[in-house]
C-alpha atoms as one frame of an Amber mdcrd trajectory, in Angstrom:
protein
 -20.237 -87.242 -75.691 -19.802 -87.750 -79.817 -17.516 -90.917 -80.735 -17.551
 -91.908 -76.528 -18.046 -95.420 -77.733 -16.492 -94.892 -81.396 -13.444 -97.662
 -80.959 -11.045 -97.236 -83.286 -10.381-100.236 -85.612  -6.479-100.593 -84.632
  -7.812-102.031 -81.139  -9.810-104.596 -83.037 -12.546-105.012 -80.548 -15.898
-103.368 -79.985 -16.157-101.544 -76.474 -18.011-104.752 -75.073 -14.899-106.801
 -75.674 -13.179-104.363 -74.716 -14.888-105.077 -71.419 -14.687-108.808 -71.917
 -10.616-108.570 -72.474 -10.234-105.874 -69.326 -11.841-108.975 -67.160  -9.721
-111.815 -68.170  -6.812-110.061 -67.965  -7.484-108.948 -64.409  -9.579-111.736
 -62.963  -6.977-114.766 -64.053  -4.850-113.495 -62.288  -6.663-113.145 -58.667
  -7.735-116.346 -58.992  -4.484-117.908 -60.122  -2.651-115.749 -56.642  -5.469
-117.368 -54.443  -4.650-120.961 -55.493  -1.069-120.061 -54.925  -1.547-118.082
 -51.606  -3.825-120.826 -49.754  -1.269-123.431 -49.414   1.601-120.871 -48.925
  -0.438-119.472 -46.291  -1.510-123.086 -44.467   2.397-123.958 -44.711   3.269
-120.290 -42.982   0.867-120.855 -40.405   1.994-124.192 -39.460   5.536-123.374
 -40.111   5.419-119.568 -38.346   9.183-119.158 -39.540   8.303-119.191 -42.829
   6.125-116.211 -42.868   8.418-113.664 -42.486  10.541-114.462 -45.881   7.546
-115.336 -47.901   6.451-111.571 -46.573   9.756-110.412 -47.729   9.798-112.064
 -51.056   6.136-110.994 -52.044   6.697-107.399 -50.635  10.026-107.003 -52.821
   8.361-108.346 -55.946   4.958-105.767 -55.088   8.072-103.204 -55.513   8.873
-104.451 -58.844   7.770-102.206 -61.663   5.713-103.692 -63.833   7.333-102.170
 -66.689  10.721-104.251 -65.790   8.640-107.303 -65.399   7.818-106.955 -68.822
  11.262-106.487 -70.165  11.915-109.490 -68.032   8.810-111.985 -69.621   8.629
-110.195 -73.252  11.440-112.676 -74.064   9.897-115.608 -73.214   6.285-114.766
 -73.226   6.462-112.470 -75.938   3.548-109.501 -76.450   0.621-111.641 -75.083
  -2.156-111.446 -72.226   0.438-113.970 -70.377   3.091-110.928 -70.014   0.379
-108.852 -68.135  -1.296-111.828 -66.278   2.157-113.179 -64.652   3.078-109.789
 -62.725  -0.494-108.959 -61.583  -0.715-112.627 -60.725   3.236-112.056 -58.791
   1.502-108.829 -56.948  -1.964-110.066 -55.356   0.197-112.589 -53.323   1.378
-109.369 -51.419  -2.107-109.057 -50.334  -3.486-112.429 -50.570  -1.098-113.671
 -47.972  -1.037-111.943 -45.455  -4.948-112.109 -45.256  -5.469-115.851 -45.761
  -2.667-116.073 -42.410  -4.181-113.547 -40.253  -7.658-114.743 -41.165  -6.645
-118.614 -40.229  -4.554-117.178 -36.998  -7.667-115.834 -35.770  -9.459-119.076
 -35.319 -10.040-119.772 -31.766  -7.758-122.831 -30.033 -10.784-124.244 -28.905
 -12.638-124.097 -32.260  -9.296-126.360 -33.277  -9.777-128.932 -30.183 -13.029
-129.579 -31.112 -12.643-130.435 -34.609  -9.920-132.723 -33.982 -11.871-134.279
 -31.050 -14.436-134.913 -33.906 -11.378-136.710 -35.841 -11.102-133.995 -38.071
  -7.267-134.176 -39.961  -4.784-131.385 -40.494  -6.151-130.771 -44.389 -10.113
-131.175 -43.564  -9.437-128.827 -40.271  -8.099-126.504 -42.847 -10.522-126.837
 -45.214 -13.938-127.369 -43.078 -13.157-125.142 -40.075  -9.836-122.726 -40.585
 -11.177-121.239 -43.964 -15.048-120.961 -43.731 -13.861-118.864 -40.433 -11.383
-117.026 -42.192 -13.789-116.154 -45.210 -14.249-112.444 -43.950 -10.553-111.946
 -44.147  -9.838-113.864 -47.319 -12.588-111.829 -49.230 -11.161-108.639 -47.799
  -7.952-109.368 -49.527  -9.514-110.244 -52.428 -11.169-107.291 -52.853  -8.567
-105.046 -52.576  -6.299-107.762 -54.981  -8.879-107.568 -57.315  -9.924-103.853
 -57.941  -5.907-103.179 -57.948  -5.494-105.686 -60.818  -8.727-103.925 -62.530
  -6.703-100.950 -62.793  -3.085-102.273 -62.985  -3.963-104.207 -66.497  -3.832
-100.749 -68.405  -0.212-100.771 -68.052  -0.114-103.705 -70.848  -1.086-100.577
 -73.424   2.812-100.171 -72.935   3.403-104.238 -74.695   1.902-104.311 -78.082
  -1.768-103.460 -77.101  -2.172-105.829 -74.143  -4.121-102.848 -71.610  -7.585
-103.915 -72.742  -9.493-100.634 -71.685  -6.211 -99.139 -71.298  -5.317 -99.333
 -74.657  -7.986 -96.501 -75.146  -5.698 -94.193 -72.782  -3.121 -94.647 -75.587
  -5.316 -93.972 -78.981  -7.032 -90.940 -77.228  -3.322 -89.727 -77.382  -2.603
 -90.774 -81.070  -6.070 -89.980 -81.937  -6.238 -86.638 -80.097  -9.684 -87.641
 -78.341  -9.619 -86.932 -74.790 -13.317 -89.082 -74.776 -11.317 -92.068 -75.067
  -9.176 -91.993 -71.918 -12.294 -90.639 -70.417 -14.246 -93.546 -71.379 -11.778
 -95.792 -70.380 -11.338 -94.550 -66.746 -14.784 -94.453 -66.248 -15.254 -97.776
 -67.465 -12.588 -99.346 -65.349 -13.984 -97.445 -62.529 -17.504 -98.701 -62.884
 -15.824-102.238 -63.253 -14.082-101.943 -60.024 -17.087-101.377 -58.028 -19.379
-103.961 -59.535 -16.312-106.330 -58.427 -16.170-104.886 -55.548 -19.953-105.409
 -54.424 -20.063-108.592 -55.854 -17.180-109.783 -53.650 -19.000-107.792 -50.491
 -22.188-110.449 -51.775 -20.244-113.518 -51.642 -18.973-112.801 -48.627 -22.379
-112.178 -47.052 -23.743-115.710 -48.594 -20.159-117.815 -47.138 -21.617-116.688
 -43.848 -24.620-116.917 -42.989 -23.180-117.748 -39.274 -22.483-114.221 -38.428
 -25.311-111.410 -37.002 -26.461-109.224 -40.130 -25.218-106.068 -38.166 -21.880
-107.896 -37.541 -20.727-108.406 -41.321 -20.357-105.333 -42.002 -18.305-103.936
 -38.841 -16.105-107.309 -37.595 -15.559-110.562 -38.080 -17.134-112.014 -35.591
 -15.973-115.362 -34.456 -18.410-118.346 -34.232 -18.748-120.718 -30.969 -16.242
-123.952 -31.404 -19.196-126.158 -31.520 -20.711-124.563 -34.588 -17.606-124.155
 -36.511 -16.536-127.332 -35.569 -19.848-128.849 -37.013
C-alpha cells in the first residue's frame, strides 16, 4: 500500500520508534502492576479478609475511563508517557491479582508442610515454593494484562500525542489516509501476539516440572517433595 510506512513528520518518529515508544508505554506498566500485585497478593492470601476490598478497589478503578484518569493526572503529570503509564499500570492489577492469589491458593497443604519441615520461612516459602507453583497462573494474567495494555496505550493519541502507534489512528484522520490507522492496527496486532507467544515461552522454560502435554491444558501440580526441593 503507497505511503503504508510514510510517517508524517508531526509524530516525530520513524515507524520503528514508533514501535519502540508503543512498547515502553505498554510494557512499564505490566511490570510496574506485577511488583505491586505480588505483595498485595501474598498479604491477601495470608490475610483472606483483605481480598475482597482490594477486589473491589481494583475492579472500580478497571471501570474508570481512561479518559477521566487523564483529566485527573494531566495536572500533575502534565502531557507525558507518565499520564498513560499510571492508568494502564492502575488497570493490570484487576487482572494481576486475582491470578497471583488463585495461583498461590492452589498450592497443595502438604507442598507447604514440607517446606517448612525443611525450615523454609514465610518469605522464602513464598518465594521458592508458592510462586514457581503458581507460575502457570501468574503468566496467564500477564498475558492477558499485557496484550490489553498493547492496545489500551492508543488512547494517549487523545493527550498531546502520547498513543505511540495510536497516534497514527489520529493523522490518518487529519491526513485523510485510511493506510495509517490501518497500519497502526495491524501493527499493534502483530505486537500483541509476539507478546503473547513470548509470554506462552517463558512460561514453558519456568517449568520444566510439568509433562509437555500438561502445559498446555492444566496446571498440573507437582509432588510436595519436588516443590519443596
Amino acid at each position: 500500500m503507497n505511503g503504508f510506512f510514510d510517517i508524517p513528520s508531526d509524530l516525530q518518529h520513524s515507524w520503528l520508534g514508533l514501535i519502540g515508544l508503543h512498547l515502553r508505554e505498554a510494557l512499564l506498566p505490566v511490570l510496574a502492576g506485577l511488583l505491586i500485585a505480588l505483595p498485595l497478593s501474598q498479604l491477601c492470601v495470608r490475610f483472606r479478609l483483605l481480598y475482597p476490598p482490594v477486589l473491589w478497589v481494583t475492579t472500580v478503578l478497571y471501570a474508570i475511563p481512561s479518559l477521566a484518569f487523564f483529566v485527573v493526572l494531566i495536572d500533575y503529570t502534565g502531557q507525558t508517557e507518565l499520564t498513560v503509564m499510571i492508568p494502564l499500570t492502575v488497570y493490570t492489577l484487576v487482572i494481576l491479582v486475582p491470578a497471583i492469589v488463585d495461583g498461590v491458593r492452589s498450592v497443595p497443604q502438604e507442598t507447604l508442610a514440607a517446606a517448612t519441615a525443611m525450615g523454609f520461612g514465610p518469605v522464602r516459602r513464598y518465594v521458592q515454593v508458592q510462586l514457581p507453583i503458581a507460575v502457570p497462573a501468574i503468566i496467564a494474567g500477564l498475558r492477558v494484562a499485557t496484550v490489553s495494555s498493547i492496545s489500551l496505550v492508543s488512547v494517549g493519541a487523545l493527550i498531546g500525542n502520547q498513543g505511540a502507534l495510536g497516534n497514527l489512528i489520529n493523522d490518518a484522520n487529519i491526513y485523510n489516509r485510511p493506510e495509517l490507522a490501518v497500519n497502526a492496527v495491524v501493527t499493534m496486532a502483530v505486537l500483541a501476539i509476539l507478546a503473547d507467544g513470548l509470554l506462552v515461552v517463558v512460561r514453558i522454560l519456568l517449568t520444566p516440572w510439568m509433562p509437555s502435554g500438561a502445559r498446555a491444558r492444566r496446571a498440573d501440580r507437582p509432588e510436595p517433595e519436588v516443590a519443596a526441593r
